[in-house]
C-alpha positions in Angstrom: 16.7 20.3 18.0 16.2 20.0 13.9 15.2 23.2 12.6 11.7 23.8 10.9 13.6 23.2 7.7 14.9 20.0 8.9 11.4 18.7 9.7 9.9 19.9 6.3 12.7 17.7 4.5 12.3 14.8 6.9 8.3 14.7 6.2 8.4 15.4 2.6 11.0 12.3 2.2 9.0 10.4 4.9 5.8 10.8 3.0 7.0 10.1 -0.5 8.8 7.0 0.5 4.9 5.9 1.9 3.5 7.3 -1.3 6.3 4.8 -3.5 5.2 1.8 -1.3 1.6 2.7 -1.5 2.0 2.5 -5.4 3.8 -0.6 -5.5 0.9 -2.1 -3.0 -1.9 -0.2 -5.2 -0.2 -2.3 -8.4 0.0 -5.8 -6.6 -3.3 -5.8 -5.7 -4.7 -4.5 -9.3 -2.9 -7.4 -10.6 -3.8 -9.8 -7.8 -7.6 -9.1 -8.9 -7.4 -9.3 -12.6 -5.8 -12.5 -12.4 -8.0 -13.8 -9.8 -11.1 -12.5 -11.6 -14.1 -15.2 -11.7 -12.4 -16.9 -8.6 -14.1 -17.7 -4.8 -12.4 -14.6 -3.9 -12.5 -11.9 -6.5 -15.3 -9.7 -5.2 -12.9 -9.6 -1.7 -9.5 -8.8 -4.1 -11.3 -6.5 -6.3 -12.9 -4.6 -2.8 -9.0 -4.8 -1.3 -7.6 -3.2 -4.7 -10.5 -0.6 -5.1 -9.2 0.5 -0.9 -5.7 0.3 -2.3 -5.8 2.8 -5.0 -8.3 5.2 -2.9 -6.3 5.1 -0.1 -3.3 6.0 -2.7 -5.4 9.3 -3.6 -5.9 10.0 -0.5 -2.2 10.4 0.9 -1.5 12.5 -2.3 -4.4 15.0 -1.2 -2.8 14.5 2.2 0.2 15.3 1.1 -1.2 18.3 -1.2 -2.6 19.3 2.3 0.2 19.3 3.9 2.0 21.2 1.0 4.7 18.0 0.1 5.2 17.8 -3.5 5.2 14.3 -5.0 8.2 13.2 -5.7 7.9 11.6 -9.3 11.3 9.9 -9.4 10.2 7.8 -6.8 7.0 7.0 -7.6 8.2 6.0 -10.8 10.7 3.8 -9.7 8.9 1.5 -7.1 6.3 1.2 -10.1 8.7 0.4 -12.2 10.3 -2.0 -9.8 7.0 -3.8 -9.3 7.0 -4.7 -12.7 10.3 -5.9 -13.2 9.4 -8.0 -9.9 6.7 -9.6 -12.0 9.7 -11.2 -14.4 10.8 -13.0 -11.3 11.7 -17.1 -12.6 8.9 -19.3 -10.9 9.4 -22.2 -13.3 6.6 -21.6 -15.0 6.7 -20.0 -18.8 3.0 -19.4 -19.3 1.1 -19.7 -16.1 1.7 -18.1 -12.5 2.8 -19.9 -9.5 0.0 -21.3 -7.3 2.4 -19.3 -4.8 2.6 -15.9 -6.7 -0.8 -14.6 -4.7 1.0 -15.6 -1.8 3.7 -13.6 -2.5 1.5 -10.6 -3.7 -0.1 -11.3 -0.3 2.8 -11.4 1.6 3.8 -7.8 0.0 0.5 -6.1 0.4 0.1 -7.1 3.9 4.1 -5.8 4.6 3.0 -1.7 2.6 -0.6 -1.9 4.6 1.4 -2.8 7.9 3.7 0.4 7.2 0.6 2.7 6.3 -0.5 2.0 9.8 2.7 3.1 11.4 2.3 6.6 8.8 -1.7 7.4 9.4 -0.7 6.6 13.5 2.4 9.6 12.4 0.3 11.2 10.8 -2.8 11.6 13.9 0.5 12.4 15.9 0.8 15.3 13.8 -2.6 16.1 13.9 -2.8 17.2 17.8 -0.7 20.1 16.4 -1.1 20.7 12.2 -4.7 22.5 12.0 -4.2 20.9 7.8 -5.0 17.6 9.0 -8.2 16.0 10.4 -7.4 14.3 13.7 -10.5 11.9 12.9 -9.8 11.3 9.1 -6.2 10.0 10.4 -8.3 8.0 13.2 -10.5 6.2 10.2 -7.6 6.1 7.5 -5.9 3.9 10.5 -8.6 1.8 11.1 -9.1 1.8 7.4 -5.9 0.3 7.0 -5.9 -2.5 10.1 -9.4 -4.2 8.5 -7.0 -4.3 4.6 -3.9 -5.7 6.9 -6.5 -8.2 8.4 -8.2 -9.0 5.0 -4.5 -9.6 3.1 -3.3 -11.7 5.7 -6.8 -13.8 5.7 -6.9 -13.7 1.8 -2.8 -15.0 2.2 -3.4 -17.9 4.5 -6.0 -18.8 1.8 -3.5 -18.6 -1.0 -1.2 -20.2 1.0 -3.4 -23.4 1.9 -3.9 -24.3 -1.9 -0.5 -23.8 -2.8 1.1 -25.6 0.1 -1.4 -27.9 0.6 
């Protein structure tokens, strides 16, 4: 069986890989609402985004908790990586694609998917890690199923006016 080394490296990796996807999600929903300010769905964006970037706080106190340092060097990366993804060619110079929310959608929905699987980990190791709040992990999970539910509702949206 792994060692209690082994288990500290495997959850400080698994945690900062969640941390770098829960930045890149944080940043495509930030953008998502400021380009859909004044639209039918902004207060619903702007709500999802404001979840986003709490729920990124939160895993870094989680992780603070569980004494996991934050590794930088990824973080950095997967926010740099969102922004080069923004330079994708959608044959438009000025103007988005009527399918970039979709895409943003599409990527949202794919990190809030995967932050269910960690807070369900994470209650796991709650039965046994007196650091972590067996109930905070049950609300941070059904936290996360309602923002998976509201950015696949928000994508089929997106996805009706551009493929209409």
């Amino acid at each position: 069986m792994f060692g209690t080394d082994t288990v500290d490296r495997v959850l400080v990796t698994y945690l900062n890989d969640h941390y770098a996807a829960a930045v890149v999600g944080s940043e495509l929903a930030r953008r998502l609402a400021s380009q859909q300010r004044g639209s039918v769905r902004a207060d619903e964006i702007a709500a999802l985004a404001e979840e986003l970037a709490e729920d990124l706080r939160t895993l870094r106190r989680v992780m603070a908790d569980l004494e996991v340092p934050v590794r930088t060097y990824k973080a950095t990366a997967a926010w740099a990586a969102e922004k080069v993804g923004r330079l994708k060619l959608n044959g438009r110079v000025l103007a988005p694609s009527p399918s970039s929310p979709v895409v943003e959608l599409e990527g949202i929905a794919a990190q809030v998917t995967a932050k269910i699987g960690m807070w369900r980990s994470m209650r796991s190791r709650a039965r046994r890690d007196g650091r972590l709040d067996p109930d905070e992990m049950d609300e941070l999970l059904a936290r996360a199923e309602r923002q998976r539910e509201t950015a696949l509702r928000l994508h089929d949206h997106f996805a009706d006016a551009a493929f209409a």
